[in-house]
N, C-alpha and C positions, 0 to 999 in steps of 0.2 A: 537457926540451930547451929550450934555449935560445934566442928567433929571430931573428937580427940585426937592423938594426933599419938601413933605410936612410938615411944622414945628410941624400938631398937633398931628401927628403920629409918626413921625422919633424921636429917641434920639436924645440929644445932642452929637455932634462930630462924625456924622456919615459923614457928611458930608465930616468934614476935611479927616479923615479914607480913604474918596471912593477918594476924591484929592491927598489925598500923596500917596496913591500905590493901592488902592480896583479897581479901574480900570487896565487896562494892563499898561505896565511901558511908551511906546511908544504911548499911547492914540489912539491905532487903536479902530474901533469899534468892537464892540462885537457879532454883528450879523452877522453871516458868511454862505455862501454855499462852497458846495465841500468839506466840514470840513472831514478830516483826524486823526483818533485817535491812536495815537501808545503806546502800551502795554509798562511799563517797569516800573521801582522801584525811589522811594525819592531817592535823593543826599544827603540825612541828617543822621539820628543814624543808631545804628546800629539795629532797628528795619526791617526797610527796608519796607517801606511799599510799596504794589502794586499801581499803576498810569495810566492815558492815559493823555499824553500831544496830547493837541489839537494841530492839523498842517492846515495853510493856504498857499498856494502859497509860501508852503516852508518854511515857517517861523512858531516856537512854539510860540504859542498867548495867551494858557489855560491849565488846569488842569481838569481834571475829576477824582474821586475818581475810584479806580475798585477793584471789589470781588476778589480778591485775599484772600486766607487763609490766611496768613498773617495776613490782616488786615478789613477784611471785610466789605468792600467801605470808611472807616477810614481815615482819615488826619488828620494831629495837622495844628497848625498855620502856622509851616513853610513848610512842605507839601503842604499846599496854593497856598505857596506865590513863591516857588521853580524855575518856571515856570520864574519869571519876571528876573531872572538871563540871560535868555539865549539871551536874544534880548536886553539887558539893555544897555540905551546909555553912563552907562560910562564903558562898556569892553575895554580892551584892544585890538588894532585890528595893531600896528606896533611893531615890536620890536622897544627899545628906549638903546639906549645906551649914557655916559663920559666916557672920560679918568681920570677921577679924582671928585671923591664925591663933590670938589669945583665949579664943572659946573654943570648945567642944565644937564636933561636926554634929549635926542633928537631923533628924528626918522629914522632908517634908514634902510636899508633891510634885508632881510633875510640870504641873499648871507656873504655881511660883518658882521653880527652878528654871525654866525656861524664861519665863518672866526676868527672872534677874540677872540670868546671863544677860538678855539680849539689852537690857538699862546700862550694864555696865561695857560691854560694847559700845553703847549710843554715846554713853557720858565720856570714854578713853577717848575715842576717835574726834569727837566732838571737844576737847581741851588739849590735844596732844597731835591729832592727823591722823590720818588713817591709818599709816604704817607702825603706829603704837601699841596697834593689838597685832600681835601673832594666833600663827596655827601650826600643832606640829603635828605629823599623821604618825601612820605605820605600816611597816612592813609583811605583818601577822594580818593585813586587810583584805577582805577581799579585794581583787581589783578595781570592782565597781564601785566598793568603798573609797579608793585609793582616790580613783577617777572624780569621785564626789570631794574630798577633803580641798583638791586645786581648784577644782570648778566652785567650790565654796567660799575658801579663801581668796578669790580672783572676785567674783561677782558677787557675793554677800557683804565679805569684810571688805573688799578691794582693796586690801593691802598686800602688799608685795614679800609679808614676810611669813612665805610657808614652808615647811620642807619635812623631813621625816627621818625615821630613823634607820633607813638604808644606807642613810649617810653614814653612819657608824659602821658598817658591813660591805657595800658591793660597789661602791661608787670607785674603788680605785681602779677595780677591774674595766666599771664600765667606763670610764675613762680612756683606758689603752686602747678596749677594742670600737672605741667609738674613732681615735686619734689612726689607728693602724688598716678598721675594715668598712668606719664608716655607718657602723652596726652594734648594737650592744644587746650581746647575746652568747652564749658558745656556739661553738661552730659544730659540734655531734652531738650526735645521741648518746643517752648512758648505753647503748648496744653498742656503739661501733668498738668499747673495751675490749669486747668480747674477739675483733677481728685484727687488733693490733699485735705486732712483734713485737713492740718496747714502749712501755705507760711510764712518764713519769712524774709522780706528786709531790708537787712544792706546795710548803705552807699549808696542807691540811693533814688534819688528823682523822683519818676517813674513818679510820674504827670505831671514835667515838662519837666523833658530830654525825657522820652519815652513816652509820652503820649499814645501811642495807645498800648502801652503793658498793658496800665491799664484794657483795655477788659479784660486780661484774670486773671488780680484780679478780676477783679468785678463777673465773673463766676463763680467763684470758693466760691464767698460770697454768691452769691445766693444760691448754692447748701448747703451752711451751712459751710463751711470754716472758720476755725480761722486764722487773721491775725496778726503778730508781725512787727513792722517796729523802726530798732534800727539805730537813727538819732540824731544829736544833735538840728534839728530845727524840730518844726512840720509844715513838709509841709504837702499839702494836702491829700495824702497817708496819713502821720499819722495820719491826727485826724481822721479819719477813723477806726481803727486799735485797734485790743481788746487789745493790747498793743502795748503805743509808747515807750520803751525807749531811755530818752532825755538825754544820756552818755556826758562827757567829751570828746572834741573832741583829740585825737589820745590815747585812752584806749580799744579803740576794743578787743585787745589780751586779755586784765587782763578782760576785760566783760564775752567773750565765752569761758577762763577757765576756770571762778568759774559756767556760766553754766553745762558746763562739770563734774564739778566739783560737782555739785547737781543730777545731770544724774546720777554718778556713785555712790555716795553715797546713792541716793532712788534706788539703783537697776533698773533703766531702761535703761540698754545696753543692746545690742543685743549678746549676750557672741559667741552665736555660729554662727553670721557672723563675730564677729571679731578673732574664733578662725582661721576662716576656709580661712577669706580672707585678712586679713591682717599681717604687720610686724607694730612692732614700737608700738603695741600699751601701756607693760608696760611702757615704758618711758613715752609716752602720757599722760597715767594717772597718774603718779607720778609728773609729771608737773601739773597739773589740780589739784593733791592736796595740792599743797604751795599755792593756791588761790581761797580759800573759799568765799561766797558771801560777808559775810561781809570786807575782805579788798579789793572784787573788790567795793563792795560800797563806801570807801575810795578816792579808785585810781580814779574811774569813777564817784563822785559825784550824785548818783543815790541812793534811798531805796535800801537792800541787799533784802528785800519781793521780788523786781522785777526782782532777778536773779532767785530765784524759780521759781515763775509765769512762766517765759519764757522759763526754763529747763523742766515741767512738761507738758508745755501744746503741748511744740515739740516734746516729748519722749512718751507723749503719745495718737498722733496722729497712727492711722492706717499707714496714708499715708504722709509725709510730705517731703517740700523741701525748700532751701534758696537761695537766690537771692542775689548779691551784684555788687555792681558798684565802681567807684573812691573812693565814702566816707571813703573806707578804706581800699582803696589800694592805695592813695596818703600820700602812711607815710613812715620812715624810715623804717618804721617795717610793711610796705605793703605785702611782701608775708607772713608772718610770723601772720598778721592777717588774711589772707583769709586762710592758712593752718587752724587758730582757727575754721572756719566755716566749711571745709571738715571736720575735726576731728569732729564736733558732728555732723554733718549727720552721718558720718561711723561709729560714736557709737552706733547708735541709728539704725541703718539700712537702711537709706535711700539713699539707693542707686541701681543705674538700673532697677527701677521697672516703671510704669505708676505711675504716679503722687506722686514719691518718688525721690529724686534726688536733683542735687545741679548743680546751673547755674551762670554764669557771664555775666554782661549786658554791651556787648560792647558801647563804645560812638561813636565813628567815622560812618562813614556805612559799610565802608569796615576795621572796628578793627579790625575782626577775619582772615577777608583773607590778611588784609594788614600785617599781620605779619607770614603766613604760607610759604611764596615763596624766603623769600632773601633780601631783604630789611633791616636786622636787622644787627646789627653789627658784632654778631656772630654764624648766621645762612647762609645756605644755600638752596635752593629751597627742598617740601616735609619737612618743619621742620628739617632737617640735620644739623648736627651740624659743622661748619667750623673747627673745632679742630679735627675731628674724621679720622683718616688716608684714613679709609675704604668710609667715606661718600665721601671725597674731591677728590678720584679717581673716585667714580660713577661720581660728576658733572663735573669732569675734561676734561671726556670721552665724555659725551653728548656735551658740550661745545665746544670739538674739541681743546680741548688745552693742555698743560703741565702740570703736575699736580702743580709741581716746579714755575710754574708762577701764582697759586691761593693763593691772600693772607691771610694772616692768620687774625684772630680776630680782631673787631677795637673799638672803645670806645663807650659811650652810646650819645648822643644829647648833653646831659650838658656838660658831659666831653670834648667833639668836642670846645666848646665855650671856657671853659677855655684853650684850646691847640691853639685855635686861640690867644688868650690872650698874651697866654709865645710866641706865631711867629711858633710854632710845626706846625700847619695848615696854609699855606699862601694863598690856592685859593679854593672855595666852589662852586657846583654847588647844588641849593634847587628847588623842585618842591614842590608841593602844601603846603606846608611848610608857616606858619607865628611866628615866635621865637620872633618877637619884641612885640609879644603879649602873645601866649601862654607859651615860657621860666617862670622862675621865676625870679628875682632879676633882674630887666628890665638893672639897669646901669652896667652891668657884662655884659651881652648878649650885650649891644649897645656897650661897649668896647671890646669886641672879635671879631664882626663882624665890628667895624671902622677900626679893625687894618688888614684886609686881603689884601691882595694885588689885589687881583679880587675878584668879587662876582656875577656871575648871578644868578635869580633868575627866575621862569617860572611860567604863574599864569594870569587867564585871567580878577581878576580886580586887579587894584596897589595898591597892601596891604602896611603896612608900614613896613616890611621888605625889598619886593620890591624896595619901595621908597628910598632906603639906599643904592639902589646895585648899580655895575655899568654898569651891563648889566639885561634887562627884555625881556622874550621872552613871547609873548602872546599865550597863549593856549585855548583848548577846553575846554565847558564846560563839564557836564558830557552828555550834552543832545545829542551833537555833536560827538558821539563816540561813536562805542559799547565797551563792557566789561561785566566781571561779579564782582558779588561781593559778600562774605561770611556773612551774618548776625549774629546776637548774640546766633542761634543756632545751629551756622554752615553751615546753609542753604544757598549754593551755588544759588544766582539767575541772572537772566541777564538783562542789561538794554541794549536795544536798542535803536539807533540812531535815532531820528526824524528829525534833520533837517542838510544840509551842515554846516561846520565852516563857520563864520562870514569872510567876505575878510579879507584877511591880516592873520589870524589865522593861525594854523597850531597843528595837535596832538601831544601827548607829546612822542608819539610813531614813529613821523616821525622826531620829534626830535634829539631825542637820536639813531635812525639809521642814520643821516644825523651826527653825531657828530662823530660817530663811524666812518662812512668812513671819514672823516676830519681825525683820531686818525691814521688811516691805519687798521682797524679790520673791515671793511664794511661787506665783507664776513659772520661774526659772527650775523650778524643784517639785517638779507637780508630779513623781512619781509612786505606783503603787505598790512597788518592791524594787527587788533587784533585777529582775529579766527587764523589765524597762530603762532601768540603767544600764544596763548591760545593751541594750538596742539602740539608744544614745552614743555609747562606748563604740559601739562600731560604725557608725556613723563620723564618729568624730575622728578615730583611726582611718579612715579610708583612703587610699593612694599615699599613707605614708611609710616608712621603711617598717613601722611598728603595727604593718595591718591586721587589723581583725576584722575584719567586714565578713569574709568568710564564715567567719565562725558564727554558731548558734549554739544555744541550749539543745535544741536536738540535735544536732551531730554528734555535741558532745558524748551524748544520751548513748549515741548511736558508735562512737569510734572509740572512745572513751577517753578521748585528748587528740588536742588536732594541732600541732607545733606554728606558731608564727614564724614570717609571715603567710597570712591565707588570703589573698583580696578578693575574694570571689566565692559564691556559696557550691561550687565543682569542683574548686582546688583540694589538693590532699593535705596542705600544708605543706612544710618547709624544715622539715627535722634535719638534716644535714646539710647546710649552708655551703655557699663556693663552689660546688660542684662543676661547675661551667667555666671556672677560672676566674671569675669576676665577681670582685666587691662591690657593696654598698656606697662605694665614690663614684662618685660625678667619670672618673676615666674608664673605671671599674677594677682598678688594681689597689694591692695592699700598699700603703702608703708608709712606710717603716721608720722608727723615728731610732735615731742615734742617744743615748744613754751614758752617763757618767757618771760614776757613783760615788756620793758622797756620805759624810756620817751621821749619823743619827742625832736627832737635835738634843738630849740630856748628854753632856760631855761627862764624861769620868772622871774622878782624880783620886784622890788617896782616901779621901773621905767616904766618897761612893766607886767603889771599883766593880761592882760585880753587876753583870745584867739582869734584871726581872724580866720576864715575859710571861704575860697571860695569856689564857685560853678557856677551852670548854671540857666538861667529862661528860661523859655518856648519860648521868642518869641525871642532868639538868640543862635547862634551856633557856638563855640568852640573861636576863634580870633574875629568872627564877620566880618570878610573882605567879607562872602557871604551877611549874613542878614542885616547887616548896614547898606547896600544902598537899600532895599525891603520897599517902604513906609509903608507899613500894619505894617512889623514889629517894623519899626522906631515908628510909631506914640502909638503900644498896649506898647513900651519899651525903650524910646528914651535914654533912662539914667543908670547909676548905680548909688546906692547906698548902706547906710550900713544900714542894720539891728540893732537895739539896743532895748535891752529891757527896760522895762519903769521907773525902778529902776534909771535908771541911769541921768533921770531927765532931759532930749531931748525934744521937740515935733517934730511931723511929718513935716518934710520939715525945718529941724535946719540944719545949714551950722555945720555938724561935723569933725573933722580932726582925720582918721587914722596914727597911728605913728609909726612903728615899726623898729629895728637894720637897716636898709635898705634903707629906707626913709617915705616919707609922702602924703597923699592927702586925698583932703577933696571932700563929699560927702552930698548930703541932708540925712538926716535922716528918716527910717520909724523905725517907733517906733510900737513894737511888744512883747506881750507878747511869740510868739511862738516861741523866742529865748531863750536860758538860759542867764541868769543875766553875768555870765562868758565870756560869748562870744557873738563876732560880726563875720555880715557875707556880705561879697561885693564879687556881679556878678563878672567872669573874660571875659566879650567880650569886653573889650570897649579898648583903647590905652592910652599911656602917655599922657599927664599929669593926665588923671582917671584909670589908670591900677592899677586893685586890683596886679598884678605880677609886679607894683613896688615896692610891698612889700613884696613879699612871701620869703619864703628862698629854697636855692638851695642845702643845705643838700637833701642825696639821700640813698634812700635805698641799701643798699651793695651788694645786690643780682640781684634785677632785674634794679639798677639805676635810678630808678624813682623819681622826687624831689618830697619832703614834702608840697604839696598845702596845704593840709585841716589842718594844724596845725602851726602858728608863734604866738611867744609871741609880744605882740600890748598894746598902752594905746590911750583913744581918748579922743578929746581935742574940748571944742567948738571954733568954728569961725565966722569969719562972711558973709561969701558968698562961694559960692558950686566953684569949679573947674569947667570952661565952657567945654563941650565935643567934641574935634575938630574934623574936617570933614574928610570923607575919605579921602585917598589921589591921586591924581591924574596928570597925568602928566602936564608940563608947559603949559599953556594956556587955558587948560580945569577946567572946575569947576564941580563938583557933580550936579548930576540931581538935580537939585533944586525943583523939588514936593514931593521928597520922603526924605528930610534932612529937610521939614517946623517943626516940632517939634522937632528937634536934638536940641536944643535951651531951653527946657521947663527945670525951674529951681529947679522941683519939684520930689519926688518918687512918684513910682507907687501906688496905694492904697493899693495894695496885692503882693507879690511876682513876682505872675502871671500876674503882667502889670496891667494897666489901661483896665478899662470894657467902654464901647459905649455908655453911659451916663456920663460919667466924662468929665466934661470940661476942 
């Protein structure tokens, strides 16, 4: 039933809002008995907020916030909206397979889908080597999934070439803190916010990617809290903020050494924690002193007053901690800038204490556990290193296999792409994985993955990668499956299953045991869900920095997240790390590395002068193949656009054309002073022909491989009509839900970053 809606009270456009998706997606109603609420966590950041998806007759219908510490009955917009994924009429519910990217995709069973993966597997490997079929996972996995994609790729395919898409998100960070503590994790709680004197956030836009992490800014403002937020755009965090600084996008490093650099020149080190617990640190500062305020004012386009400001009022906080996200650690020199931010915590002392410490804000939901178990190219389950003689006998052992048959190290995601390119990779199997969106350099990634000889791809709606392969197997959502997953502070929590898979469905866990016995390794995969992987999972962690042994499904049950490391089933876990003064090294101190900042790999010249940087908005997530089809969020975001500031003589809704080495596309304009004159900024969820990643560049950090998002040199150009945003994709004969795609269409920007408000027409 439909409820009318009174004109003299209701906004404008609330109406449309409750038509394209504010209602359930399948227009059941809304009043229910017998209603079933199941406990479990968002599918979205790595926040992980607590939940009860409503269950009727078996089917998830709603959403209820729930008290969960975490989040404290808290939802963003897509938390909302999360819900209308699991029952959404356009899931995939058959496998679809060609023989040839020139045909239709077509329906057909499980039996012959399987079947033809595991022939075209047999026939790569066997004309090409083993290392010719790849695997790429994901981040959105459960862990145990995660855990399953390396254990698979290692012992099934035995080839060396697996890795996932955290690669694109958390590896610069975890780089730093693996190079500085020995550990890859942050070091607090999202509570210790709540006890600190001085927070400061680099590189993230907390308001819109983490929305509900901003509670515990805002607690910590209430109690009297100073806040820093060093960003090139003021989002809404920053105008908040006793200071914003609005740096040059990829100068991070030359920023937080001339801080540094002022730290130790006014005398505010902590001399005798860095006598006591660190290495490194003259070099450190002898680095810090070739970069006084005034040439990072130069390099970073900023007042050199605001590197003071920012060095006195961190240094001389009681209690203070920093925060940072992709903003910068998507740069050549990604680790090499979040080292800049451990270094002035450890100068200053801020670290292991209550509300003193230093954190990284995962993006995916499972970043932190999607990179702890194996998944990565050259890691092994418990964070183990595949290079280490001693590590690859433990998993060798657990595994049941030869050590001689574990292979060794394989490339990062980008590198994968271009090896498909030169024919090095000829067959790919990707699970939650979308590359034709989130890659950089879209026409590099479409030509590595045109040239494979096979491609399947797993994913329960047809992203456009998908739509490229030649095999699709439909999968679980997250709702349809138990699992756990690590959040941004480590915190191991569990989601629980509320409703059967969809017919036709199938987990990604009966998957890859069904592919395994096709391989002949059945035995090694004899699992009857996930709690037995997951009992596997802690086994194979056990005694290393990454323990889970500790942990069970009942505890979880019982505490409702238990922080690694836990190696013992008494421990409480390990939610604020360092506390005792001693790291994850062998000495037990922080190892500090010295830093010098270079420039960004796309050079400037007259042709391209101005910077691009990309990012996220509130009401979409990562590719967007989840939220795209969510009407709510279609209709608060239907579009991207670029930012430009008003210098440049735009108005709001001008047909602008971004340009850069790479290619082109054009976008409406919002015109904003809360960009710097220097730079433009376009969303990355949307696809070709409006992918801000058909322009990025795929220069990569050296160390943790991560490409350069937040920094291409660009010039933009007026035109005369926006680039139309085309529809999801879906298989032959079917079309997108047509009520939640009525605004994909609107040829205008959002008023604010933050999407369209319920009075905008």
């Amino acid at each position: 039933m439909t409820i009318p809606l009174d004109p003299d009270i209701t906004p404008p456009g609330t109406g449309r809002f409750r038509d394209a998706g504010g209602l359930p997606a399948d227009r059941w109603r809304a009043i229910r008995g017998e209603e079933k609420l199941v406990a479990t966590h968002c599918c979205f950041c790595g926040v992980q907020c607590g939940m009860y998806l409503r269950v009727h007759d078996g089917k998830v219908f709603g959403v209820e916030p729930r008290d969960h510490d975490i989040n404290r009955m808290r939802l963003c917009p897509k938390g909302l909206n999360a819900y209308q994924q699991v029952n959404h009429p356009d899931r995939l519910t058959a496998p679809l397979f060609r023989k040839s990217r020139a045909d239709d995709l077509r329906p057909v069973s499980w039996e012959q889908a399987l079947d033809v993966t595991a022939e075209h597997i047999q026939r790569i490997q066997a004309e090409h080597g083993r290392d010719a079929f790849g695997m790429l996972g994901g981040a959105s996995l459960f862990t145990e999934k995660t855990y399953l994609v390396g254990k698979f790729a290692r012992v099934a395919l035995r080839t060396r070439h697996v890795d996932y898409n955290g690669r694109l998100c958390m590896v610069s960070a975890a780089g730093a803190n693996k190079l500085s503590f020995g550990i890859d994790r942050a070091g607090n709680p999202f509570a210790d916010c709540l006890l600190s004197d001085c927070l400061l956030i680099a590189g993230s836009n907390v308001g819109e990617c983490f929305p509900v992490m901003t509670q515990y800014l805002w607690g910590a403002r209430d109690r009297g809290a100073k806040l820093i937020v060093v960003d090139p755009r003021e989002t809404s965090i920053a105008r908040t903020a006793d200071l914003h600084v609005a740096l040059r996008p990829g100068t991070d490093a030359a920023f937080f050494n001339a801080v540094l650099h002022v730290v130790v020149s006014e005398g505010l080190t902590d001399e005798a924690f860095l006598a006591e617990h660190t290495t490194g640190w003259d070099e450190v500062r002898a680095a810090a002193a070739e970069c006084p305020p005034e040439r990072a004012a130069e390099i970073c386009g900023i007042p050199a007053e605001q590197v003071t400001q920012v060095a006195r009022m961190f240094a001389a906080a009681n209690r203070a901690m920093a925060w940072h996200a992709r903003g910068i650690e998507h740069h050549t020199q990604g680790v090499e800038n979040c080292l800049t931010v451990i270094n002035l915590c450890v100068a200053t002392g801020n670290l292991g204490k209550p509300g003193a410490g230093y954190g990284t804000i995962t993006g995916q939901g499972n970043g932190q556990g999607g990179r702890e178990h194996g998944q990565k190219s050259d890691m092994l389950p418990g964070g183990r290193s595949i290079s280490d003689p001693v590590h690859r006998m433990q998993v060798a052992d657990i595994w049941g296999i030869d050590v001689d048959d574990l292979p060794q190290a394989g490339t990062s995601m980008m590198e994968m792409v271009h090896q498909m390119r030169r024919g090095e990779i000829r067959g790919l199997f990707g699970m939650c994985n979308n590359p034709f969106v989130s890659l950089p350099n879209y026409a590099v990634v479409k030509e590595g993955y045109d040239k494979l000889d096979f491609h399947a791809q797993c994913d329960f709606f047809l992203s456009e990668t998908a739509a490229n392969a030649h095999l699709v197997l439909p999968v679980t959502s997250w709702a349809e499956d138990d699992g756990v997953m690590a959040n941004a502070e480590a915190r191991v929590v569990r989601h629980r299953k509320a409703q059967e898979p969809l017919p036709g469905v199938r987990t990604d866990t009966w998957v890859l045991c069904e592919l395994a016995r096709r391989l002949g390794v059945g035995d090694k995969f004899d699992y009857a869900g996930s709690e037995q992987v997951f009992e596997e999972l802690r086994i194979a962690s056990r005694g290393t920095v990454n323990d889970y042994y500790g942990i069970t499904y009942a505890r979880l049950d019982e505490t409702g997240g238990i922080a690694w490391p836990c190696p013992s089933l008494d421990h409480p876990g390990t939610p604020r790390l360092f506390e005792d003064g001693r790291t994850y090294h062998a000495d037990g101190k922080v190892h500090m590395q010295a830093v010098r900042w270079h420039p960004p790999a796309d050079p400037y010249d007259d042709e391209f002068p101005i910077t691009l940087t990309t990012g996220r908005t509130v009401a979409h997530f990562l590719s967007g193949n989840q939220t795209r089809r969510l009407g709510g969020l279609v209709e608060q975001t239907p579009r991207p656009w670029v930012e430009v500031h008003p210098s440049h003589g735009f108005s709001n809704g001008d047909a602008v054309t971004v340009v850069t080495r790479r290619g082109a596309a054009t976008f409406p304009a919002l015109v904003t002073e809360a960009i710097r004159p220097d730079t433009v900024f376009v969303p990355y969820h949307w696809p070709y022909p409006v992918a801000a990643n058909e322009l990025t560049i795929d220069a990569l950090d050296p160390r943790s491989k991560i490409p350069e998002y937040k920094v291409c040199a660009c010039r933009i150009e007026a035109a005369t009509a926006v680039t139309p945003v085309p529809a999801p994709p879906m298989p032959p004969g079917r079309e997108p839900y047509a009520d939640t795609q009525r605004s994909r269409g609107e040829p205008l920007p959002p008023t604010s970053s933050q999407g369209r408000g319920t009075s905008q027409p």
